[in-house]
KENU-21171 format. One line per 4 residues: number of its first residue (from 0); for each residue x, y, z of C-alpha. Coordinates in Angstrom, 3 decimals. Example, Ala and Ser with C-alpha at 12.3 -4.5 7.8 and 13.67 -1.06 7.14 Angstrom:
0	12.300,-4.500,7.800  13.670,-1.060,7.140
This chain:
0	0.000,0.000,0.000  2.805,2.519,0.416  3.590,1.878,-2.931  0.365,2.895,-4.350
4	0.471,6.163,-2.000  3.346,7.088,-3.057  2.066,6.817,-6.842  -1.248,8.386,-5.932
8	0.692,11.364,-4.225  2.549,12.316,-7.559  -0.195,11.540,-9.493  -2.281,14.259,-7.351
12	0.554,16.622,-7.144  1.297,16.879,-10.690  -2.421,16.407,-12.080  -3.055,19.382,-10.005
16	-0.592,21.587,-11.767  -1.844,20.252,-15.022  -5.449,21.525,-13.930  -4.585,25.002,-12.928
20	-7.175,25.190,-10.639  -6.916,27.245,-7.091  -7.399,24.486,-4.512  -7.815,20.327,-4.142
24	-7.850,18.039,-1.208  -8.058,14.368,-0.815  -7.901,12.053,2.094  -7.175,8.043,1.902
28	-8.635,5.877,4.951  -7.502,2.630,5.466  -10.230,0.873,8.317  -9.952,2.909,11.332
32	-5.866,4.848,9.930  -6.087,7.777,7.769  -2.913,6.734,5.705  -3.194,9.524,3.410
36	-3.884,13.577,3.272  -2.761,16.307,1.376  -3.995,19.581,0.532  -2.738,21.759,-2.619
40	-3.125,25.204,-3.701  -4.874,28.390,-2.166  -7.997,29.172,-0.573  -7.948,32.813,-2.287
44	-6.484,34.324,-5.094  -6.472,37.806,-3.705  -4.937,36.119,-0.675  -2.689,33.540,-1.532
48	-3.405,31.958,1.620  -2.939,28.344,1.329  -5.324,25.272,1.762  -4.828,23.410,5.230
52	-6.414,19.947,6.297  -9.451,22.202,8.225  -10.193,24.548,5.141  -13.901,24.238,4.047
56	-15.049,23.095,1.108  -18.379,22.711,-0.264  -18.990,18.829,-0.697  -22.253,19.426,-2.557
60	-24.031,16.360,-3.349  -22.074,14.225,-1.110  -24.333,15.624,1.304  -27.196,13.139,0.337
64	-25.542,10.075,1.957  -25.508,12.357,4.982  -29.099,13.453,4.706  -30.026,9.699,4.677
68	-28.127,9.135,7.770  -29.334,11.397,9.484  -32.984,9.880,8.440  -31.594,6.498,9.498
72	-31.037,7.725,13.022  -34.943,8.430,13.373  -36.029,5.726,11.927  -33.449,3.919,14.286
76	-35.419,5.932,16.585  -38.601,4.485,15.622  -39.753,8.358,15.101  -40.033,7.715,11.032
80	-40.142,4.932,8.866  -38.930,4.292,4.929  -42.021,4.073,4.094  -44.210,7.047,5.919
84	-45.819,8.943,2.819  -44.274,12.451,2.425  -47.728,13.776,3.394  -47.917,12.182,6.852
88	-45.557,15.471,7.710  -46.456,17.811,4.697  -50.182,17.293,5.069  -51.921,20.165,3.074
92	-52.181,19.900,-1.037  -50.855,24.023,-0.567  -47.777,22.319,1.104  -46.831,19.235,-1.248
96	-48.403,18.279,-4.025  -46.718,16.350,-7.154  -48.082,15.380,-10.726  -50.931,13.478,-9.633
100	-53.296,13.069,-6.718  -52.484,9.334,-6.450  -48.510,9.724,-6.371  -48.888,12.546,-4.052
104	-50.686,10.256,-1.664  -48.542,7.312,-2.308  -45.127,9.068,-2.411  -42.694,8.164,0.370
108	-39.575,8.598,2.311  -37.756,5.737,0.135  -38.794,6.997,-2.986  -37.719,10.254,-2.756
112	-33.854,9.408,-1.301  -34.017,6.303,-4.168  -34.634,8.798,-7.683  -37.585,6.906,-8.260
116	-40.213,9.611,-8.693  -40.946,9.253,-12.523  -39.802,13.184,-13.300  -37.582,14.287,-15.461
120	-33.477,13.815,-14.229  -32.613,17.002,-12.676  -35.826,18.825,-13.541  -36.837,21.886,-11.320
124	-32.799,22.172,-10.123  -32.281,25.496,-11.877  -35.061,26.733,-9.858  -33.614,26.762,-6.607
128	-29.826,26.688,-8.065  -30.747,30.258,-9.477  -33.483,31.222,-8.019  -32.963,30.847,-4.440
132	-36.510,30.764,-3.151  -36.969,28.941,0.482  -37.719,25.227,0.570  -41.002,26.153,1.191
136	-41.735,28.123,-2.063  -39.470,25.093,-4.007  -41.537,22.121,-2.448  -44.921,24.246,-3.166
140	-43.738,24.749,-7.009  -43.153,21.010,-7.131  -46.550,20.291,-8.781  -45.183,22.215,-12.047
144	-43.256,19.375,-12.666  -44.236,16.649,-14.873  -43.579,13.128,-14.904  -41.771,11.443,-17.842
148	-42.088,7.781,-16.822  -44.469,6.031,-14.896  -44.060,6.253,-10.725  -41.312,3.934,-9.047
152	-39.956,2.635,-12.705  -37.605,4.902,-13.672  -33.805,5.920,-12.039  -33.933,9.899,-12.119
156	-31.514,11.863,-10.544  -33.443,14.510,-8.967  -32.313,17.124,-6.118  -35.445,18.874,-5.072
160	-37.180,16.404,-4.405  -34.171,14.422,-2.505  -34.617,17.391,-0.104  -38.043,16.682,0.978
164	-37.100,13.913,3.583  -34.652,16.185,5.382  -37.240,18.830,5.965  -39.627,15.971,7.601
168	-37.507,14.810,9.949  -37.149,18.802,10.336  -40.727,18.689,11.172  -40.499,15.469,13.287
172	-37.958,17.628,15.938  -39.173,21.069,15.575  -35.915,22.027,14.771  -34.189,23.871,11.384
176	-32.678,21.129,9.191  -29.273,22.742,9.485  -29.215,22.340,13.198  -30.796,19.140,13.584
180	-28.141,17.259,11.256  -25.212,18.934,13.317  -26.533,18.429,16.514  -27.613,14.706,15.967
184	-25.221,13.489,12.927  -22.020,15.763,12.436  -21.575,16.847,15.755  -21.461,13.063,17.358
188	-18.862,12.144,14.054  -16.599,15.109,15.514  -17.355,16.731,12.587  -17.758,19.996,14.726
192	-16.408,22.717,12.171  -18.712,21.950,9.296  -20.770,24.111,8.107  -24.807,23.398,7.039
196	-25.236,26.789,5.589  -24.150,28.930,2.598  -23.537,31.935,4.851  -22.093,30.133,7.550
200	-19.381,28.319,5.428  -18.374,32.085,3.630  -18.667,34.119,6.928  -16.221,31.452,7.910
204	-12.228,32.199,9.080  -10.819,29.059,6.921  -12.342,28.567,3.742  -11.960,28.223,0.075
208	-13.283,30.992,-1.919  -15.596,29.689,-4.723  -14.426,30.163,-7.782  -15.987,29.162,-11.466
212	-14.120,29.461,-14.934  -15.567,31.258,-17.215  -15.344,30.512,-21.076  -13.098,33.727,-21.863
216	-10.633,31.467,-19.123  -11.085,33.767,-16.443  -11.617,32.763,-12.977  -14.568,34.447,-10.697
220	-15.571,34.384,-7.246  -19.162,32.883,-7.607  -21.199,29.988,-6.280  -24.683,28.895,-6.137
224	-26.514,29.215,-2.885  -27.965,25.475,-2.073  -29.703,26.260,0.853  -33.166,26.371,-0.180
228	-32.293,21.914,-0.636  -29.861,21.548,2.132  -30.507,18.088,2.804  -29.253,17.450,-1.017
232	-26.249,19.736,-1.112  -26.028,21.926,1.538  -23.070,21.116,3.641  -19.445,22.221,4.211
236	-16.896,20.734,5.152  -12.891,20.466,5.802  -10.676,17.105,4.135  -9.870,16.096,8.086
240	-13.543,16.011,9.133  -14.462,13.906,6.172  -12.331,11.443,7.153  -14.266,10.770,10.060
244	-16.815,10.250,7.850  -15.101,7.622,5.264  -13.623,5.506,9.059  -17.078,5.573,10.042
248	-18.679,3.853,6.763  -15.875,1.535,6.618  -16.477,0.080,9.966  -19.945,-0.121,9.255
252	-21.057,-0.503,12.554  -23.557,2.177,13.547  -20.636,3.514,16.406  -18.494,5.953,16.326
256	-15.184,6.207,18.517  -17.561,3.732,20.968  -20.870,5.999,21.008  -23.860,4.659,19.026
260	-24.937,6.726,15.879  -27.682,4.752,14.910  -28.772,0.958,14.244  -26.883,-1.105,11.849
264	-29.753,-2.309,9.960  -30.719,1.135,8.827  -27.189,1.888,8.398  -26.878,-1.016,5.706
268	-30.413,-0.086,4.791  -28.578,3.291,3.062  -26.028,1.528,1.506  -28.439,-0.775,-0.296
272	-29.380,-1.153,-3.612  -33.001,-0.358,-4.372  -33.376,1.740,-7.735  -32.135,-0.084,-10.796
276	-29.858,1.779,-12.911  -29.902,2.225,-17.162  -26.055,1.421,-17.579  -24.008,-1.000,-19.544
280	-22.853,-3.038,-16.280  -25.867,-3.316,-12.789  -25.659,-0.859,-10.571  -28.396,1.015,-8.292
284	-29.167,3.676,-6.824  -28.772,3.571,-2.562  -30.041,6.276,-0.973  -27.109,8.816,-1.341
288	-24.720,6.184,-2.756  -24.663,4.837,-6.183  -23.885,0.699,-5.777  -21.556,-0.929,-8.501
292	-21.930,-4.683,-9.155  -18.401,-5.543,-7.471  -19.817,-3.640,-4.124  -18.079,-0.138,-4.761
296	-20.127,2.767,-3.518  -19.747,5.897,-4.613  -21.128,9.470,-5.310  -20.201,12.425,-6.725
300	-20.644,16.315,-5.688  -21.010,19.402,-8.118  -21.768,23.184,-7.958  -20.709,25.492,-10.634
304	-17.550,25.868,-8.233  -16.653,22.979,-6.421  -16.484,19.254,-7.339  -16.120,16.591,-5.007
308	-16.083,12.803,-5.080  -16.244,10.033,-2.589  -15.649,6.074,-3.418  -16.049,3.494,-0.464
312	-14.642,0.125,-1.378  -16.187,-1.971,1.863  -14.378,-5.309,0.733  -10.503,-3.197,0.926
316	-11.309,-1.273,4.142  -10.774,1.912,1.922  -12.379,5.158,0.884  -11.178,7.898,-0.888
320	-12.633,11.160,-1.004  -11.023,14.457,-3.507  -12.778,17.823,-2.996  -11.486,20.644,-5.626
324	-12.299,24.297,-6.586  -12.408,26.488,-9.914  -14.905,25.193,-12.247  -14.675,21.975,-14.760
328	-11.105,21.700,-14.723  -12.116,20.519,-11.231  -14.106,17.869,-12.553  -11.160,16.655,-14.726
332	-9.117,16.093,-11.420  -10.874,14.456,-9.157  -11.878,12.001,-11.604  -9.031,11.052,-13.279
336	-7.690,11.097,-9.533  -10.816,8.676,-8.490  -9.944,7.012,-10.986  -6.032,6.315,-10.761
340	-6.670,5.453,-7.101  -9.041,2.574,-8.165  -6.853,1.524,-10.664  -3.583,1.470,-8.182
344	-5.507,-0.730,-5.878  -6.667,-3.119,-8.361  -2.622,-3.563,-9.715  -2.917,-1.478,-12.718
348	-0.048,1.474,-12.593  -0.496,2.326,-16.391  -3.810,3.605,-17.428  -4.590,7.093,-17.227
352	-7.912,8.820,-17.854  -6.490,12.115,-17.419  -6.696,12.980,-21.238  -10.644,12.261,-22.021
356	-11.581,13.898,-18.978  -9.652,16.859,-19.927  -10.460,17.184,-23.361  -14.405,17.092,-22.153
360	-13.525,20.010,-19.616  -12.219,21.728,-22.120  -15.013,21.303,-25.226  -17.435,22.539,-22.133
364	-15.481,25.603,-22.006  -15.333,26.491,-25.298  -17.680,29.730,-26.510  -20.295,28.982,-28.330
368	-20.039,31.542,-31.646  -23.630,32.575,-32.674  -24.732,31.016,-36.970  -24.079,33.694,-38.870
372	-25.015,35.910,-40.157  -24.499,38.079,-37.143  -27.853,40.152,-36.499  -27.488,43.618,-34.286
376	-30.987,43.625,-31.546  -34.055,44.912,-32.927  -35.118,46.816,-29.861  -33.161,49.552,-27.874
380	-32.446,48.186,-24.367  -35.424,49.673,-22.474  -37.384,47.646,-24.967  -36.010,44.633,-23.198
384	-36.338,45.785,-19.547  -39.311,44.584,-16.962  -40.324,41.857,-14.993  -40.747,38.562,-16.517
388	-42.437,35.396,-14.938  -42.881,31.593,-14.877  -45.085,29.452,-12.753  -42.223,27.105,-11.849
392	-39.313,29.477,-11.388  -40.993,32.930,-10.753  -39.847,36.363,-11.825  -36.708,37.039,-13.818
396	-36.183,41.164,-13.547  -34.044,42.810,-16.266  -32.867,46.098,-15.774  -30.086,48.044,-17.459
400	-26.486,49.943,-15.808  -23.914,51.675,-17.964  -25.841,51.008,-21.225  -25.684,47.073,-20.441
404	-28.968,44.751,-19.854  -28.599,43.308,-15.947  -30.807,40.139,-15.210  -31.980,39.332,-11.610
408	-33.140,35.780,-11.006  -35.880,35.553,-8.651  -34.894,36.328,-4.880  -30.757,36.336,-5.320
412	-29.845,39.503,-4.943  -27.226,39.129,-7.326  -27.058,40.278,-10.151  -26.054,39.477,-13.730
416	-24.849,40.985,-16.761  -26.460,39.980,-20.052  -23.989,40.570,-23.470  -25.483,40.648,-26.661
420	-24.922,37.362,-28.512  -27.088,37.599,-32.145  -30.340,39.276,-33.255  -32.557,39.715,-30.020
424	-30.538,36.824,-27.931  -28.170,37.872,-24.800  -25.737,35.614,-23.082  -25.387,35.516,-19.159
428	-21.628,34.433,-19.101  -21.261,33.176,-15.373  -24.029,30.452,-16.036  -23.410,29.875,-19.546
432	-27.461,30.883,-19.746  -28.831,32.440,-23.024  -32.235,34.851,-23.368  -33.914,34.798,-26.614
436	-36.614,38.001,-26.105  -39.578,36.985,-28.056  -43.675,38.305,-28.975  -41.933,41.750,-30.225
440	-44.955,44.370,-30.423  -44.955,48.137,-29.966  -41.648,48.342,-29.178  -41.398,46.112,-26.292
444	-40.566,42.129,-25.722  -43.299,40.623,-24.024  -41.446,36.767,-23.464  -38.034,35.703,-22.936
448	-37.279,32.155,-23.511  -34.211,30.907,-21.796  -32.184,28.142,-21.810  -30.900,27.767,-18.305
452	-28.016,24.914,-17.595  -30.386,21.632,-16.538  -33.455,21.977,-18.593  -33.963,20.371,-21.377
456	-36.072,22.630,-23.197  -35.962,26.883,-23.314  -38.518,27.880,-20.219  -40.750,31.194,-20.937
460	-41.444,33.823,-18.855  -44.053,36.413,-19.688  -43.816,39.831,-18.751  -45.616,40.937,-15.995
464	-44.403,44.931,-16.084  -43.268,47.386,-17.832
């Protein structure tokens, strides 16, 4: 094993460089020993501050498998079960209400942490990922969604919906989601620094300064604020406190350092496979792991900023988990580091996946030129200004500054700038979104159509105002 360290640790180190991104960790536990740790690059730019082993990062989806923990404890508890309907705790049709009266009533605990719901993969996330309306307003707009296969037969990676459970057990202990978790999961892990907030992990003295690559190659500070669906991405934390995290799955005992966490049975009941998977070898979805055939668990974590991965591999006694920071380039590392690490372990010191990875990083980044020919607008900018609204997402506001069209997406205070692409169609260049302002009469658009990041189609908002 200190062999394949060794190898992993140069691998890392010089992959790193190769990425030119600001900031990495990873962390290696072997059973009960972390055996390896290293941290790389800076938490700032402006700074220059390095990364240390307690600098927060946002783990982003990883926080499912926590989520479901956390559930396991209650129903451990005997205070929930997998199988409670969402509506035993949201009980009013102006609380929770989904495509149909039927699945609404029949809809549980399992199959919202098992992607079996029947909606579209990933449809409503650019609502709260832009957005940022409360979990209430999110779970509410819910019922704008439409199915795409029937309930329960159908894998679907879906995030809003993952967040529902969380919020029960919320409800079950009269306590904020972010609280209850820490007090009841992270705290008793000795996971006492991280973060279940947005504005707690930035108000923060030690921690990485979100950063996303724009297409021109420049780097900005910019995130997007996943509080509104904690439960499926909300958490922050440092590359030391996770590994309490990967000793505690490897023992797979319910304990931790001799206290009891929760049962074992619902433990294992997590790590489970219960949602068939469409890919070339079986797998399954868990309930915040994916489940290979060979017994590998896995996830991975993604923002606009930060990119994290965790793989468990029970039979070893070892987990591996990479966090990283600066947009796709991101991506490229900590799966071609995943990746060499499995490979290491298994006896093969020669393949690399480095290359495809990169070259998919860097096709994402490329701009995308407009067909020409190259059209100037057809309306002066006020033409284009007012409030604009869709039932699922809400307002979009578009104001101008300095002669330059500003968007506003729902509640986030933050604003946008919106550069003109061809004919009446604008490009928002920190979310790689595009507007396409449409029904032109009397001088004014009355519809914008645009294509946001996880939607498969453009959405339309209407104007509301002038």
């Amino acid at each position: 094993m200190i062999n394949v360290i060794n190898l992993f640790d140069a691998y890392f180190q010089t992959r790193f460089k190769d990425a030119n991104i600001p900031a990495a960790a990873a962390v290696i536990v072997q059973n009960d020993k972390i055996i390896y740790m290293k941290t790389l690059g800076i938490k700032d730019l402006a700074s220059g501050e390095p990364v240390d082993e307690n600098t927060l990062f946002g783990i982003c989806s990883l926080t499912k498998q926590f989520s479901a923990t956390n559930i396991a404890q209650y129903v451990s508890q005997g205070l929930m079960s997998w199988d409670d309907p969402i509506t035993k705790y949201f009980l009013s049709p102006t609380e929770f209400q989904l495509y149909s009266n039927e699945v609404t009533d029949d809809f549980t605990i399992r199959d919202s942490l098992t992607m079996r719901s029947g909606l579209e993969e990933n449809s409503g996330d650019d609502y709260y990922t832009y957005f940022n309306n409360s979990f209430a307003t999110s779970l509410y707009n819910l019922r704008y969604l439409e199915n795409v296969t029937p309930f329960r037969s159908t894998y679907a990676y879906q995030n809003l919906l993952y967040s529902v459970p969380g919020f029960c057990a919320a409800k079950v202990n009269n306590m904020p989601w972010n609280e209850l978790i820490k007090k009841d999961l992270l705290d008793p892990l000795g996971m006492t620094n991280t973060k279940t907030s947005y504005w707690d992990f930035i108000s923060s003295s030690n921690h990485v300064t979100p950063y996303t690559l724009l297409k021109n190659g420049t780097l900005v500070p910019y995130d997007i604020i996943p509080d509104g669906v904690g439960p499926a991405g909300g958490i922050y934390m440092s590359i030391s406190e996770m590994a309490n995290w990967l000793k505690f799955q490897i023992a797979d005992t319910g304990y931790y350092n001799g206290q009891k966490i929760l049962n074992r049975t619902e433990l294992d009941e997590t790590r489970t496979g219960q949602t068939p998977k469409n890919t070339n070898t079986p797998s399954w979805y868990c309930m915040g792991w994916h489940l290979k055939a060979d017994g590998t668990l896995y996830h991975e974590g993604a923002s606009i900023a930060q990119y994290t991965h965790l793989t468990l591999y029970p039979s070893k006694g070892l987990a591996i988990a990479i966090f990283t920071n600066g947009g796709y380039y991101g991506v490229t590392l900590k799966k071609s580091c995943n990746d060499k690490f499995k490979n290491l372990i298994n006896g093969d010191f020669n393949t690399d996946t480095w290359t495809p990875y990169y070259d998919w990083a860097t096709n994402e980044l490329k701009p995308k030129p407009p067909t020409p020919p190259i059209v100037d607008q057809t309306l002066p900018l006020s033409g284009y200004t007012g409030v604009y609204f869709n039932d699922l997402f809400g307002n979009i506001n578009i104001t101008t500054s300095d002669n330059t069209l500003i968007c506003q997406y729902g509640t986030d205070s933050r604003t946008y700038t919106l550069k003109h692409w061809n004919y009446d169609v604008f490009e928002e260049e920190n979310n790689n979104h595009f507007f396409n302002f449409t029904d032109i009469h009397s001088g004014t658009s009355h519809q914008v159509d645009v294509k946001l990041t996880n939607t498969p189609e453009n959405v339309t908002f209407n104007r509301t105002s002038p």
